[in-house]
N, C-alpha and C positions, 0 to 999 in steps of 0.2 A: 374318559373320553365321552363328549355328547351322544347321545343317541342323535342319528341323522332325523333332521323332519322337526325336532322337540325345539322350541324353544321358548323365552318365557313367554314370550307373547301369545305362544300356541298353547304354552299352560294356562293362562288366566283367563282364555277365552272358551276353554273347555272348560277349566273352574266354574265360569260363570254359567254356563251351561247347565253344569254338572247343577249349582246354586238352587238354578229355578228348575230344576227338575226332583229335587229329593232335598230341597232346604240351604241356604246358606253356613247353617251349622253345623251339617251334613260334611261339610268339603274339607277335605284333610291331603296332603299331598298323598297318604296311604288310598284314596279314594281315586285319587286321580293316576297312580300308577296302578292299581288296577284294571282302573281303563282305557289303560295304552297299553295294558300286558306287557309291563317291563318293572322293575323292579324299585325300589323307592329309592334306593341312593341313585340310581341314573335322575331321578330330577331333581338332585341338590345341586348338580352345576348347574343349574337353570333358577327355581328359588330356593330358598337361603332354608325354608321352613312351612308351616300352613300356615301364622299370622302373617308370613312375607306375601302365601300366594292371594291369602282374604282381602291383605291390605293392596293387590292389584287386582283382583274383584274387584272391590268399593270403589279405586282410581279410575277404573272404566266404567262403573254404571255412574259414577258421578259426570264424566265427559258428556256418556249418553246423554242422560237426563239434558246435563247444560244445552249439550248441542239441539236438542228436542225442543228445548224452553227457547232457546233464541230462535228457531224457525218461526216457532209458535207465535210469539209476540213482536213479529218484525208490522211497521205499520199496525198495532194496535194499541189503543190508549184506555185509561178505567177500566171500566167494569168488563169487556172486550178483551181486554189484555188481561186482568184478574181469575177471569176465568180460561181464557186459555191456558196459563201458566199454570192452575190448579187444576187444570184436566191433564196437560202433561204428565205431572205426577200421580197423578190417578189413571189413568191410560198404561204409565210408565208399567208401573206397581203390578196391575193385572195382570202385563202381558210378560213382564220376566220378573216374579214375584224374589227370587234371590237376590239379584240384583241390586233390586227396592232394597232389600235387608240388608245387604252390605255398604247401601251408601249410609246405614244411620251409624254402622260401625266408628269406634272412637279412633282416631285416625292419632299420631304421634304428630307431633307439632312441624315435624321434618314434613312429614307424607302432607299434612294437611294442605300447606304450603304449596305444595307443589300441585296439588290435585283442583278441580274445578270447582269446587264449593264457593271461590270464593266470588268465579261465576253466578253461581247462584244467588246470593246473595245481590249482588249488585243488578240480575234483574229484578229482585222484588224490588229493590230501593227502585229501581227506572219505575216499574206499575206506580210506585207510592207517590214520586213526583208528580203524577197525574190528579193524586188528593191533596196537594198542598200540604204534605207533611212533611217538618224539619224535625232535624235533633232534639231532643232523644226520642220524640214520639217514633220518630222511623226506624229507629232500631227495637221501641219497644213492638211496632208492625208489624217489623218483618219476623220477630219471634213469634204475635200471636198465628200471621199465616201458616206460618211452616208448623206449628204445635197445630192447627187445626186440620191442615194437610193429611200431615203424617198421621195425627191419630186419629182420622179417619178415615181412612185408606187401611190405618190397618188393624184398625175394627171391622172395616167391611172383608181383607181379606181374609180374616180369620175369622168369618161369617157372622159375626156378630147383627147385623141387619138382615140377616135371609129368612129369621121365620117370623116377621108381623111387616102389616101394609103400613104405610106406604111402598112403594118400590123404594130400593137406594137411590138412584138415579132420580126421584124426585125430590128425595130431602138433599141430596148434593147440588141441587139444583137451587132450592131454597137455602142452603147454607150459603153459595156462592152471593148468592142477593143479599143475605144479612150480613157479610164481609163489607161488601159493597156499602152498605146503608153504613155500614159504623164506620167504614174508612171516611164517607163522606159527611160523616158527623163526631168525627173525634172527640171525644172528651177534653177539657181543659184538664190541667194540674191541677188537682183540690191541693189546697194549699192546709 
């Protein structure tokens, strides 16, 4: 029988919690019965396992994130829209660092599917339409944004920039601009 009050939805949102408070890798359904003080087979009717409960982690900070990004760049074009979209994710990251860490989780082709990533994706292609870039350039784009995103976001969260000047915040700032300058000056195909 359920435990009254549990459900998955009230697991994974406490999962994600649990996430950015003590790590993503941290989060084990043993972790999370714990902290309902009830016993770990009462949340198998609820999920299946801990990659069940991670892999709805990752489905809700990925919604996040989406729903974050589309606020962000409603009415924005270029370089405007470029960096909103890459402060989302830097904003995102800082503020529920777990989260962050579950959305790079390798998702099964079923979950991926159904999850917002593929949101994601189709706002960088919307920023990219702004640079005049077609196939393949744009799919090779939207790889290098999200590799520059990501691993910078998390080199800074695992302080990798906290003990020499500049600030972070000013080289994220200059990194946003050099984005910018290459998106609007794409390389040709060497042939």
């Amino acid at each position: 029988m359920a435990r009254v009050g549990l459900t998955a939805e009230r697991l994974v949102r406490a999962g994600a919690e649990l996430a950015d408070e003590v790590g993503f890798d941290q989060v084990t359904v043993s972790a999370l019965a714990r902290q309902f003080d009830v016993k770990v087979a009462s949340l198998y009717s609820h999920v299946k396992n801990s990659q069940d409960l991670k892999t709805g982690i990752a489905l809700l900070g990925l919604a996040e994130l989406a729903d974050r990004g589309a606020a962000a760049l409603a009415g924005r074009a270029g370089k405007d829209a470029l960096a909103a979209l890459a402060n989302v994710y830097r904003d995102y990251a800082g503020e529920h660092p777990g989260r962050y860490a579950a959305t790079q989780m390798r998702l099964t082709p079923e979950a991926a599917a159904a999850s917002a990533g593929g949101r994601h994706a189709e706002m960088t292609r919307a920023i990219l339409r702004g640079y005049d870039l077609t196939e393949p350039d744009q799919t090779h784009a939207v790889r290098l944004l999200g590799s520059v995103f990501h691993g910078y976001v998390s080199l800074e969260l695992g302080g990798g920039f906290s003990h020499s000047a500049p600030d972070s915040q000013e080289t994220w700032t200059r990194v946003i601009d050099a984005l910018d300058a290459l998106l609007r000056n794409w390389p040709e195909k060497a042939d």
